[in-house]
C-alpha positions as CSV (number, residue, x, y, z in Angstrom):
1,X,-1.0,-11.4,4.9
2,X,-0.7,-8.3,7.1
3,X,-3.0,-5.5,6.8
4,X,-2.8,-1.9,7.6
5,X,-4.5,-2.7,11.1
6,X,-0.7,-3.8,12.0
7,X,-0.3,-0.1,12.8
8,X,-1.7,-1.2,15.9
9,X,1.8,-3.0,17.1
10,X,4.1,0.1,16.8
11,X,5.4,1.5,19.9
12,X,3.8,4.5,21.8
13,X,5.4,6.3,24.3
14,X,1.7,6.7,25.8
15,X,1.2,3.3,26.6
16,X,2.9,0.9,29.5
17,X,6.2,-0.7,28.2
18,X,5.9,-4.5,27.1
19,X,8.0,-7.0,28.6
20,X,10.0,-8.4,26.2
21,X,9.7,-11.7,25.2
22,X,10.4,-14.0,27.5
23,X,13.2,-17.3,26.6
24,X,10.6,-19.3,25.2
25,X,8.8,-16.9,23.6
26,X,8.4,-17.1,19.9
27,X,9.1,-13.8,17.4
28,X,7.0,-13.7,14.6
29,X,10.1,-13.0,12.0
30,X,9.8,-12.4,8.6
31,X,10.1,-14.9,5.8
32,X,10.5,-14.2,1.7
33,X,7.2,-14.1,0.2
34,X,5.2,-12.5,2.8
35,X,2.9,-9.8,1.7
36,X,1.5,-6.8,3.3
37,X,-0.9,-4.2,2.0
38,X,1.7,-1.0,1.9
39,X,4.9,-0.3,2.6
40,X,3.9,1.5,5.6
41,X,2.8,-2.0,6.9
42,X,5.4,-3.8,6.1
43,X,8.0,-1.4,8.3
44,X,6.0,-1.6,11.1
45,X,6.1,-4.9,11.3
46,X,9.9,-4.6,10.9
47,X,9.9,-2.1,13.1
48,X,8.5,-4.6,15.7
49,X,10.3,-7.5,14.9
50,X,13.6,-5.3,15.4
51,X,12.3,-4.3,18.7
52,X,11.5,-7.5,20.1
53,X,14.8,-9.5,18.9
54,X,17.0,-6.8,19.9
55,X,18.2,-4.3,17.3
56,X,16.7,-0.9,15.8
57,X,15.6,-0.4,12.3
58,X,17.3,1.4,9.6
59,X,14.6,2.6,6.7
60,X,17.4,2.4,3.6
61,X,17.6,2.4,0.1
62,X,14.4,2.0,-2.5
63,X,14.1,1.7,-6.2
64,X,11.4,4.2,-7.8
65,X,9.5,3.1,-11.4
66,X,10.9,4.9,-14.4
67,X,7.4,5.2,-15.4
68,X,6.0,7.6,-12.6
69,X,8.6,7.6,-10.3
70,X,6.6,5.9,-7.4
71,X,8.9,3.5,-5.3
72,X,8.6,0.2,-6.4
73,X,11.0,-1.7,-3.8
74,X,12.3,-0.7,-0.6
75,X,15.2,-1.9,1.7
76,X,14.8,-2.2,5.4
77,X,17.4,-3.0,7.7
78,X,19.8,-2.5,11.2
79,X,21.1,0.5,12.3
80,X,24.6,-0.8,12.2
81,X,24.5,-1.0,8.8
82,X,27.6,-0.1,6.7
83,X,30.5,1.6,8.0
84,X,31.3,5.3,9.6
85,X,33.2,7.4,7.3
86,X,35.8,9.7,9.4
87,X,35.2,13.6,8.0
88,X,37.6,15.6,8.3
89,X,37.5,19.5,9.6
90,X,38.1,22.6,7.4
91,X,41.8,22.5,8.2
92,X,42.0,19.2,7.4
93,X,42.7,17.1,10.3
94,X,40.6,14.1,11.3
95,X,37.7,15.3,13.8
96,X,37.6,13.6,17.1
97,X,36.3,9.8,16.4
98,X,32.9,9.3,17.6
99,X,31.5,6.1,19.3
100,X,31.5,3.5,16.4
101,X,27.6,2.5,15.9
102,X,28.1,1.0,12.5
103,X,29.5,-2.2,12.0
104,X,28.5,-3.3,8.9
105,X,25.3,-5.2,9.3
106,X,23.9,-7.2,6.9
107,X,21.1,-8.3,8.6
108,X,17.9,-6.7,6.4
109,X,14.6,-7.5,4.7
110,X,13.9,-6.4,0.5
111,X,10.6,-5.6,-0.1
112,X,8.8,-5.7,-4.0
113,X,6.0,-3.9,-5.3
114,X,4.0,-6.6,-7.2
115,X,0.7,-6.2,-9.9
116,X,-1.1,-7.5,-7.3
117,X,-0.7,-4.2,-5.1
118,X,0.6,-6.3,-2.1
119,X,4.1,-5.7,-1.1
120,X,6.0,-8.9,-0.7
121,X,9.7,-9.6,0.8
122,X,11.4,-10.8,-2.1
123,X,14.7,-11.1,0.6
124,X,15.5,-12.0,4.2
125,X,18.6,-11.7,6.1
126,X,18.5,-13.1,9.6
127,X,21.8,-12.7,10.6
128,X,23.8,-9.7,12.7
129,X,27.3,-9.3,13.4
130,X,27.0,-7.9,16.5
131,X,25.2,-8.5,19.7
132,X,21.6,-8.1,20.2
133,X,20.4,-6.1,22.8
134,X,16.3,-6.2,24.0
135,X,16.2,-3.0,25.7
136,X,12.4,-2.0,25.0
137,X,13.4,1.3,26.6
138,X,15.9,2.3,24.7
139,X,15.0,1.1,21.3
140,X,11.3,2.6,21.7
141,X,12.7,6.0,22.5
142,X,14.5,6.0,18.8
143,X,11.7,5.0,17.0
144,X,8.9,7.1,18.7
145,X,9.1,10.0,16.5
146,X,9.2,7.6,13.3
147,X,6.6,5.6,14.6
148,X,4.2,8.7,15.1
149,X,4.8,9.7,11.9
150,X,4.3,6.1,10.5
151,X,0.9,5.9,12.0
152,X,0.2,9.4,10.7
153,X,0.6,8.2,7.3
154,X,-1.4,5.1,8.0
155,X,-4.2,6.9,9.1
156,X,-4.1,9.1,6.3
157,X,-4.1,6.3,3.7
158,X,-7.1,4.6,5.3
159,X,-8.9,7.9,5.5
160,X,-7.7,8.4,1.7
161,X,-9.0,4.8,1.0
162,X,-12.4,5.6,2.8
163,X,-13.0,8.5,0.7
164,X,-12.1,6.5,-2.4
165,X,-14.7,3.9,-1.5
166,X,-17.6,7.2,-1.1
167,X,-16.7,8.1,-4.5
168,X,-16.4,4.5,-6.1
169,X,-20.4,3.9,-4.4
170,X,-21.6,7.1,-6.0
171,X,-20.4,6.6,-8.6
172,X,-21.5,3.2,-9.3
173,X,-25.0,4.5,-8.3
174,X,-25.0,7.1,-10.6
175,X,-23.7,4.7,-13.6
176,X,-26.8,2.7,-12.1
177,X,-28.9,5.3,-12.8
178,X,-27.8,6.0,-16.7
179,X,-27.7,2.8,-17.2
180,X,-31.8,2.5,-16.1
181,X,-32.5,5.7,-18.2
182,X,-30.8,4.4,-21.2
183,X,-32.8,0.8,-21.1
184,X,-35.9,3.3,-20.8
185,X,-34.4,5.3,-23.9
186,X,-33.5,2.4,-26.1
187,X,-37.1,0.4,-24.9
188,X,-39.0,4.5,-26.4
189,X,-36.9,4.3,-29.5
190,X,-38.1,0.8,-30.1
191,X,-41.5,1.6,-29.6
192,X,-41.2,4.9,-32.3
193,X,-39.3,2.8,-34.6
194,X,-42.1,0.0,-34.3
195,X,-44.7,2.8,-34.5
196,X,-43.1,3.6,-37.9
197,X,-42.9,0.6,-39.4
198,X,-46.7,-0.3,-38.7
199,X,-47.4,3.1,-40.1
200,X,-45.4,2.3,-43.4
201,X,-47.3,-0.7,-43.5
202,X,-51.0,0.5,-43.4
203,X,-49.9,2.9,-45.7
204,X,-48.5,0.2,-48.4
205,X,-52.2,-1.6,-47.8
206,X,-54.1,1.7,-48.4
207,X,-51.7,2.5,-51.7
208,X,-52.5,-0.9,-52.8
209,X,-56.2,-1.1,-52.0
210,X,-55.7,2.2,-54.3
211,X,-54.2,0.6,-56.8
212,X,-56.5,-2.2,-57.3
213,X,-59.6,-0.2,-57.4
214,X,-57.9,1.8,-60.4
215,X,-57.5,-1.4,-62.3
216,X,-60.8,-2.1,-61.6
């Protein structure tokens, strides 16, 4: 399972570049049914594992819930992904092709929301059609800005879930609290209603004490 703290292997552009891995080196990859705690984790891990085999990621498609329209599952993949469409110019003529950087990719990773809160890859693509290049340069310099902002969100969610976990312990304190002046309620009720029923008692003996020395 990968936790938020996995914000700590995204690139900086502060920091010394990392080699990149070496021939024997093993690359942590992805495989279906890992889980992470967001989705946030989950891409930079991606994000990483893209950067270390040799390609750059591509944040695509996601499915939202009819219910409240949160996203629910999320595609991640390479930036050669699909193909270029050639646009044409008012006049319609083709514009000047550009250098092709698609190349229809399938190569990709399909994340799910599940009950349990954890986001798991429900699908794994390995695979590229095209060469792999480690250039830690190169790729870090495309994914700086994302990763900042990446980060940015991460440590807004664990400040978010600090101030959540305030609330939650004051609250459970103060539920603590009612909960002791109710036992000391329902114990004073008890007393009065035992209080009463004595009463009702000694005055049942004095009525009959009453009674008899009438018939007497």
């Amino acid at each position: 399972m990968y936790s938020d703290n996995s914000a700590s292997m995204a690139p900086n552009s502060s920091q010394s570049e990392e080699p990149a891995p070496s021939e024997g080196e093993a690359v942590l990859e992805p495989c279906e049914g890992m889980e992470f705690d967001s989705e946030d984790a989950a891409k930079i891990f991606y994000d990483e594992y893209a950067r270390r085999v040799g390609f750059v990621m591509r944040v695509m498609s996601c499915r939202r819930s009819e219910r409240d329209g949160k996203i629910i599952a999320r595609r991640l993949g390479c930036n050669k992904e699909g193909y270029r469409v050639n646009k044409r110019d008012q006049e319609g003529a083709l514009r000047k092709p550009k250098p092709i950087t698609r190349e229809g990719c399938k190569a990709m990773i399909y994340l799910k929301y599940n009950k349990s809160g954890k986001w798991v890859v429900a699908k794994f693509e390995k695979e590229h059609n095209h060469p792999l290049v480690v250039s830690p340069r190169e790729v870090r310099h495309t994914t700086d800005e994302k990763d900042r902002k990446i980060q940015e969100l991460t440590l807004e969610l664990r400040n978010k879930r600090r101030i959540c976990a305030a609330y939650k312990e004051q609250l459970t304190a103060f539920l603590k609290i009612i909960e002791e002046h109710s036992e000391q309620i329902t114990m004073k009720v008890q007393n009065v209603m035992n209080n009463l029923k004595e009463y009702e008692h000694v005055q049942q003996e004095h009525q009959r004490a009453g009674n008899l020395r009438i018939q007497g």
